[in-house]
C-alpha positions in Angstrom: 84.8 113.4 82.4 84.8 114.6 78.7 87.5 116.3 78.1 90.1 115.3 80.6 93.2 114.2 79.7 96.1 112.8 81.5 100.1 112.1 80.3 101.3 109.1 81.0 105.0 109.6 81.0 107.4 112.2 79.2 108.1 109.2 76.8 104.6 109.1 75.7 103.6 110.0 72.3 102.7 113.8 72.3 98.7 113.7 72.2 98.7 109.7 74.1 95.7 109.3 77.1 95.8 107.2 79.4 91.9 106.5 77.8 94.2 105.7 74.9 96.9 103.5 75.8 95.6 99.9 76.3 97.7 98.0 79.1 100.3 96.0 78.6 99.7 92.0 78.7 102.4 89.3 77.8 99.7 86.6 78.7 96.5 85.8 80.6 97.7 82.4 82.2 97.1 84.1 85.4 94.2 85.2 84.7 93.0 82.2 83.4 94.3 80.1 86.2 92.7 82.3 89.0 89.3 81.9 87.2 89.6 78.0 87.4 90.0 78.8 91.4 86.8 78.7 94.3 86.3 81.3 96.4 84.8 81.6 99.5 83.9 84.1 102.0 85.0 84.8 105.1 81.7 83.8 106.9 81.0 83.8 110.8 81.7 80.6 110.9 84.9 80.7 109.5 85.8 83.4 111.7 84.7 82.0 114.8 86.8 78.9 114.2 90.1 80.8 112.9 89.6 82.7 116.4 89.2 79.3 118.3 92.2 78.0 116.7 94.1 81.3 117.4 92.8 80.9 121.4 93.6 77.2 121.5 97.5 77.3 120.1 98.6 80.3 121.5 97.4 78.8 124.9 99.9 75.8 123.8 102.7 78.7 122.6 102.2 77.9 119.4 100.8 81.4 117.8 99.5 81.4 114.5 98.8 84.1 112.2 95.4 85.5 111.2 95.9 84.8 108.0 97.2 80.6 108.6 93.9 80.3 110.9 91.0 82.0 108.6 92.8 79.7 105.9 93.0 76.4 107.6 89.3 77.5 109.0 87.8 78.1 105.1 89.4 74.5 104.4 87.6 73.1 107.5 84.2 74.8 106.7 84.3 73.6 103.2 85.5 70.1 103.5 87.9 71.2 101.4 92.1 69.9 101.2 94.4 72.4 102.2 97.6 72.7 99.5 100.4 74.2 101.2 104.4 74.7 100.9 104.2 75.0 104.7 102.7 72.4 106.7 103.8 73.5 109.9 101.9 76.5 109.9 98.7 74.1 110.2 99.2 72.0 113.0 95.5 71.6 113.8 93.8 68.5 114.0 91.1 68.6 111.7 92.9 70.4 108.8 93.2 68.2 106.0 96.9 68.9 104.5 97.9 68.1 101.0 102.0 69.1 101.1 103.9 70.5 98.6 107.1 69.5 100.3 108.0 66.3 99.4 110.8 63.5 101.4 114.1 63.7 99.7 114.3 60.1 98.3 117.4 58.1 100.4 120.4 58.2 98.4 121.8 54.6 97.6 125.5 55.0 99.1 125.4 51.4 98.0 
């Protein structure tokens, strides 16, 4: 669009594009950590087990979210170790579970 131009605040510099302005970074760790990170997609099969596990725990009256089941079903699917901060919301079986959470270490009341 030649010729189109766009203000990007009334504290911009008169005459400053948004094609001009470059955006604002204090550091690409995220970046950088995300791109050390596998992704997978959200095959059938992965489906069709998040929607078993969905079926089989709210049968128990245990509901769990879409989101916990097409998770814990990716990890399954992939042989992969599931990191979490939240255990509980992976109760299945065949979920391998590395916690975050760690046991308070016994205090010595000695």
């Amino acid at each position: 669009m030649a010729g189109y131009q766009a203000r990007l605040d009334d504290k911009a510099d008169p005459g400053t594009t948004v094609a001009d302005r470059k955006p604002r970074r204090q550091s690409n760790s995220w970046d950088e950590f995300f791109d050390t990170l596998a992704f997978w997609d959200l095959t059938i099969e992965v489906a069709a087990r998040a929607g078993v596990y969905r079926y089989e725990f709210a049968r128990r009256g245990l509901p769990l979210s879409m989101t916990d089941a097409l998770i814990a079903a990716a990890s399954v699917v992939h042989q992969a170790i599931l990191v979490t901060d939240n255990p509980k919301d992976y109760p299945m079986d065949d979920v391998r579970l590395l916690s975050l959470r760690q046991p308070e270490p016994p205090v010595d009341r000695g």
